[in-house]
Every structure is written in C-alpha cells, then in structure tokens.
N, C-alpha and C positions, 0 to 999 in steps of 0.2 A: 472651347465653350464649356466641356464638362468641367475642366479643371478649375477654370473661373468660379464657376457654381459651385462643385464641391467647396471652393477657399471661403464662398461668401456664405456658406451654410455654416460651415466649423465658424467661422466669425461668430454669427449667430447665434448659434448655437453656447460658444462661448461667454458669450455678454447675458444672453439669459441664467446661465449655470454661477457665473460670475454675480448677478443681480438676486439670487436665492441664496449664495451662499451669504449673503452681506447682510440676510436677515436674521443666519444665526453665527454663535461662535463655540466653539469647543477650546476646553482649557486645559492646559497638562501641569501638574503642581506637585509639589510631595514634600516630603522631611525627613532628614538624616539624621537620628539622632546616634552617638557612642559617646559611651565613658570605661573610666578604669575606677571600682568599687569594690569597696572594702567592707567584711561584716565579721563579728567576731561570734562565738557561741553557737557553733551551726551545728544543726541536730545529727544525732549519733556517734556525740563524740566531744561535742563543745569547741571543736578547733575553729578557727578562724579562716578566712580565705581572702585572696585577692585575684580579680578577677575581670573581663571586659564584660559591658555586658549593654545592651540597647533599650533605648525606646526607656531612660531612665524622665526623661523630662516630656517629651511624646510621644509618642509611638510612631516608630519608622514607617513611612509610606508613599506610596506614588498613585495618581488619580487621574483620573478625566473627567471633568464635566462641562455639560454644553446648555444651551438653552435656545430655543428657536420662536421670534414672535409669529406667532398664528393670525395677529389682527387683532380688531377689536380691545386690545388691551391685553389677549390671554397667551399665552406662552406656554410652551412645552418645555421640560425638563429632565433630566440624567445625570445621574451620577455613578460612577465606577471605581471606588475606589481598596486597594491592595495591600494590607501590612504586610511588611517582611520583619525579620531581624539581621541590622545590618551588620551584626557582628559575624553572623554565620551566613547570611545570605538565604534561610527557611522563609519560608511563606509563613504566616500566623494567622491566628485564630480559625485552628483545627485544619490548617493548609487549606484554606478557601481559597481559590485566586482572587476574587474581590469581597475576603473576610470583613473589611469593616465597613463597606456601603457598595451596595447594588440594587438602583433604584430608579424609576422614571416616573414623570407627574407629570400637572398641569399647572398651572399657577395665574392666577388673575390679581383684581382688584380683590376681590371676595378672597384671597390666600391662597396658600397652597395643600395639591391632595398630590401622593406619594404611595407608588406601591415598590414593594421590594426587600432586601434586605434594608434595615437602618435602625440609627441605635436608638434607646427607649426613652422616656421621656425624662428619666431620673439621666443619662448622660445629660440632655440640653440644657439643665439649669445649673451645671457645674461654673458658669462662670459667674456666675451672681452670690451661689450658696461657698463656693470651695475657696480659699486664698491662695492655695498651691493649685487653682486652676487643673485641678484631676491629671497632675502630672503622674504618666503611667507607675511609677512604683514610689512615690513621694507625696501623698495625698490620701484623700478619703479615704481611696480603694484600698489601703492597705486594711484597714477595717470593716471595709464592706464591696468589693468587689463589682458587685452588682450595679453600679454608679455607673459604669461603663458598659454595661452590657448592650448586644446589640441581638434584635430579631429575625428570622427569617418569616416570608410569608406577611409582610404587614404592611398594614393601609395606616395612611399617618396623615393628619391635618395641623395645617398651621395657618392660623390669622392673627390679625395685629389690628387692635379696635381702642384708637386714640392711646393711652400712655398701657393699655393691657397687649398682653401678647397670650395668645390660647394655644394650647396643643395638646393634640388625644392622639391614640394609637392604639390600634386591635389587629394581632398576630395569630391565624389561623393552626401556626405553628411555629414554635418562635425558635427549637434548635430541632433541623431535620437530618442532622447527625445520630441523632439517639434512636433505635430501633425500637419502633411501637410508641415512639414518643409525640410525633407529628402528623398532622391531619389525617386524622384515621378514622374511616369509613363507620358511622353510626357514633361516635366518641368526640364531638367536639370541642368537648373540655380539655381532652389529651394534648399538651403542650400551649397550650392556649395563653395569650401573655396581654394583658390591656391596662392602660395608662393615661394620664393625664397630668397638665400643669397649666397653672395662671399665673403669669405673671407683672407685677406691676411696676414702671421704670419711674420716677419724681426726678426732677431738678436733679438731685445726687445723691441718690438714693434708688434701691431697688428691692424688693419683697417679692416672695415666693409661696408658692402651694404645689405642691406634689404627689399623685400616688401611684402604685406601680401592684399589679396584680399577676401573677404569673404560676400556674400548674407545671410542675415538676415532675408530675406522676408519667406512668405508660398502662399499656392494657394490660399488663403483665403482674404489678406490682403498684401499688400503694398508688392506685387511679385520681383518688382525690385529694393527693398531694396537694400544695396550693403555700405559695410564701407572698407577704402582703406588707407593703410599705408605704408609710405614708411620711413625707419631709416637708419642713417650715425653717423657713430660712431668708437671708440677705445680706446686703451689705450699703456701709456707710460713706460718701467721701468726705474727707478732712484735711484740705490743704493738700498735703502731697500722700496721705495715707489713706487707705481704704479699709476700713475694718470689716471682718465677716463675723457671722455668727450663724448658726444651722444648728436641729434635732430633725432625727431620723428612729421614728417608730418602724420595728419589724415583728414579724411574727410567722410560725412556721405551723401550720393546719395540715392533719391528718397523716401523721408521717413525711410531711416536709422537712427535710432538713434545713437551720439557720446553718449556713456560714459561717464559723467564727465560733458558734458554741462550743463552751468543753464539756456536757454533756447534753443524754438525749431530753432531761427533766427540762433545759434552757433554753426552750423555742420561743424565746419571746426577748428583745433586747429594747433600749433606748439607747442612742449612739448621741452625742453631745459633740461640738468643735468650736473652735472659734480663732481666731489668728488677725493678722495684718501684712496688707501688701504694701512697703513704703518704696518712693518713687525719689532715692537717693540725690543721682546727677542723673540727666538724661538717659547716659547709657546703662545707670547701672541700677536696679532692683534688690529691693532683700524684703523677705518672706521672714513670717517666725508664727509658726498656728500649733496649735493641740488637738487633740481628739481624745475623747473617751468614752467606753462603751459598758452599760451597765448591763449584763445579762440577769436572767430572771434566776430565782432560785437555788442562785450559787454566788459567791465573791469571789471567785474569778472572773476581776474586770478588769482590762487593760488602758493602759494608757499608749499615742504613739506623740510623739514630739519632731518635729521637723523646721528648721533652720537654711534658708537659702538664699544663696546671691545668684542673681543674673546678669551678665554684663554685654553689651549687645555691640560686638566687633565691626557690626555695622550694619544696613538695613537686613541683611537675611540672614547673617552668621553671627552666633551668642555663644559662648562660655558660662558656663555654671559650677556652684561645688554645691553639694547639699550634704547637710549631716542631720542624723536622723538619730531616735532611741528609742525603744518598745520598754514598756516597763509591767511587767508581769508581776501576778501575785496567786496565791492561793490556787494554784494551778493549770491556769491563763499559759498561753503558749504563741502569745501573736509574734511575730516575724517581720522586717523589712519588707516591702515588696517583694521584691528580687528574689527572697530567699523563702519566705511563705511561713516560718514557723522558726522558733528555738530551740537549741535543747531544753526538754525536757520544761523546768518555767520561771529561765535564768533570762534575764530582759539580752536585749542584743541593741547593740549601737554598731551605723553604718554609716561609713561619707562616699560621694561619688563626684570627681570632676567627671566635667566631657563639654563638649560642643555637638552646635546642633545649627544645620544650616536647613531651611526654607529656601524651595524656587516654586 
C-alpha cells in the first residue's frame, strides 16, 4: 500500500510540476562569429598585418532567456547573456560572465520594465539608424563606440503605443568596474547614465529620436565629467533597397573626454553617415555606407567607408567579405575597428572574410 501511494504521489506530483512548467520556457541561443582580416599602416611602424580575429559582423555570444506567464496578461522576464571571443575562447567586455545582458523584468499589455545589466538606448535604435546594422568592428562604432555601449545597475522601459515605440533608461551606475566610479554613497551623479528614444515605424519607412547622457567622472577626479548625445536618424524602403541616413550630436562637459578627439580644445563633434542595404538574390546582401565626423575646432576630421556582401549558406549559417577605409587628414588618426587607430594620420584600408553561424 505504501508503495502504491508513494507511485501515485510522484505521479502527481509530476503532472503538477509538468503543468507549471508549460506556462513558461527558457531559450539557449548564441553566435559564432570568425574571420581572417587584413589592415595595412598599423601604428608603430606603419606595417601591415594579417590576422584571425572575432565578433567582425557580431559579436560572439551564448544566452539564456526565459519568460513565464503570471496571468492576467503580465509575464516575467530574464535574460543572461555572455560575449566571448571565439578566436581565443576570453570572455569580453571586461571578463563579465554575462557582459552583454543581465537582466529580469516584468512585461504586460502596458510594456515592458527591466532591471539589470542592458545596453543603452543608442544601441536599440541601430537597426533603423545604422545600414551595417552596428556590425561589431564594420559600422558606426568605429567612430563612435558608445553605439554599443551597455549599463550596469539599470532600470529600463519599453512600450509600443500604435506605429511609436518608447524607451528611457536610468543607471544608478552604469560601469561598476571603475573604482569610485559607481553608486557611491552621498554622489549620485558618480557614473550615472540616463537615456531615451522614440520611435516611429510608417508603411516603409522608420524615424528616430535619441539621447544618451552619461557621467564619467569618480570622487576622485573630474566628478562632473558628463558626455551627452543626441541622434536623428532613419531609414527608407525602395524596392529591394533600404536607404539610411543619421546625425549624431556629442559633446564632452567638465573634463569629459569625447572619444575620437585629436585634442583636448575638440569636445564637441557632429558625426554624419548615410549608406544602403540592397537585397541582391535572396541569399545574398551588399551594403556600401559612409560616415563622417566633424570635430569642433580642429580639421582633423575623419572619414570611414565600408563595403559589404552577406550571403546566407542557409537559415543560420552566412559568409561575408567586408572592405573598409579610414581616410585621415590634418592629423585625424581613426582606425578600422579591430585595430582602433593608424599610424600616425596615414588612412588605413581593411577587408575581412568569415562566417558566422546563429543557433
């Protein structure tokens, strides 16, 4: 009789455990990206190099995320997700195990709220504003980094209200890497990162608004650092082409450093781009965009130029070549991705094959 009763308990027991899990699901997903890339005029020397190198079209990664209905319509949410480089097998962005998203929320009819790490709001509108889609070292970032950036510490909203889509974010501390940099006790300015976007989606067409504020300083030094960004931008469909266009106001307050300045006079830029993503034959894509960035009271202003085909081996596996060229002047020093700078303010041109598979 006991035995009986234990088997029809575990039964039980199992059809209930089996009936909760059914209300949610967890996902496991990631991207492999390698190539073999080439750059010529590499600083300290001007030589050329040939080289593997990852995360050239996305950034290598492995994830988990789950969602579980609570009723009523609202749902819980997480996400966990892990860059590496798959060339060397390192963890990235500063060896966090889950460097590029670590987060839980809630999510309804009313959108969604998000604490955790997650990236700022100038990453989410890369798909509307960027034609190279913020391909890690083949895109915007190579002129401004910060596209990609992600937060620690930060509460984030997202709602979608008929053809608009809304999102703000405020980071209590946005990198708790930096000593004296992150929620610190009477100082909540100290790392402080807050931002927002609206966006609006048409028939075939999409338009954009963006700003991104973020403190840089510590208690130590230069407290009310502060770099401030503001973007406008979209894109057009036409047949099989999609044109973009974007400007990105920045500016660096109180000893903030800009990125990308060749001196300290230059805290102030406007960054220009524009390009087209055509949609060949089915499997195969080509890209071809510009960028350019005007810093304040200097001509040293760079141009970067980028050229790409995608061809898609099949639903999860793609091939690509990209070739690239930084065109420097008057003492401008921008660099490939990959490689961050030039000799000296001699342009540099880069191509890179690779594949890249999705599961």
């Amino acid at each position: 009789m006991k035995s009986k009763a234990f088997v029809w308990l575990a039964g039980v027991a199992s059809v209930c455990a089996g009936s909760a899990y059914g209300q949610s699901n967890v996902t496991l997903y990631g991207v492999v990206d390698t190539g073999i890339e080439y750059s010529n005029h590499q600083p300290g020397g001007g030589n050329s190099v040939v080289r593997m190198t990852a995360g050239n079209m996305s950034g290598s990664r492995w994830g988990l995320r789950g969602t579980e209905d609570l009723g009523g319509g609202l749902k819980s949410l997480f996400v966990l997700e892990s860059g590496f480089e798959s060339d060397t097998g390192r963890s990235g962005q500063n060896n966090r195990l889950f460097g590029r998203s670590a987060y839980i929320g809630l999510q309804g009819n009313w959108g969604a709220l998000t604490l955790g790490r997650q990236t700022n709001t100038l990453y989410d509108i890369f798909g509307t504003v960027d034609p190279m889609w913020i391909a890690s070292k083949y895109s915007i970032l190579v002129q401004d980094a910060h596209f990609s950036a992600r937060a620690d510490n930060t509460v984030k909203y997202v709602g979608a209200f008929g053809g608009f889509t809304a999102k703000a974010m405020y980071s209590f501390g946005a990198d708790s890497t930096r000593t004296n940099a992150s929620e610190i006790p009477g100082s909540p300015k100290i790392g402080r990162e807050m931002g927002g976007s609206l966006t609006y989606t048409g028939s075939n067409w999409e338009v954009v608004a963006a700003y991104d504020d973020i403190n840089t300083g510590t208690t130590t030094a230069t407290p009310d650092a502060t770099t401030r960004r503001a973007v406008v931008g979209g894109n057009v469909v036409v047949g099989n082409a999609t044109i973009f266009a974007g400007y990105r106001w920045a500016k660096g307050y109180d000893g903030a450093p800009l990125p990308g300045a060749p001196a300290a006079s230059s805290q102030r830029s406007n960054l220009y781009w524009t390009g087209v993503r055509y949609q060949m034959t089915a499997p195969l894509t080509l890209v071809a965009a510009a960028y350019y960035q005007d810093f304040a009271n200097t001509s040293a202003d760079p141009w970067f130029f980028v050229v790409s085909s995608d061809y898609a081996l099949s639903k999860r596996t793609d091939a690509y070549l990209n070739v690239a060229y930084t065109k420097n002047k008057n003492g401008s020093t921008l660099g490939l991705g990959s490689f961050g700078s030039t000799n000296g303010s001699a342009n540099q041109f880069g191509a890179v094959v690779g594949i890249r598979h999705k599961f």
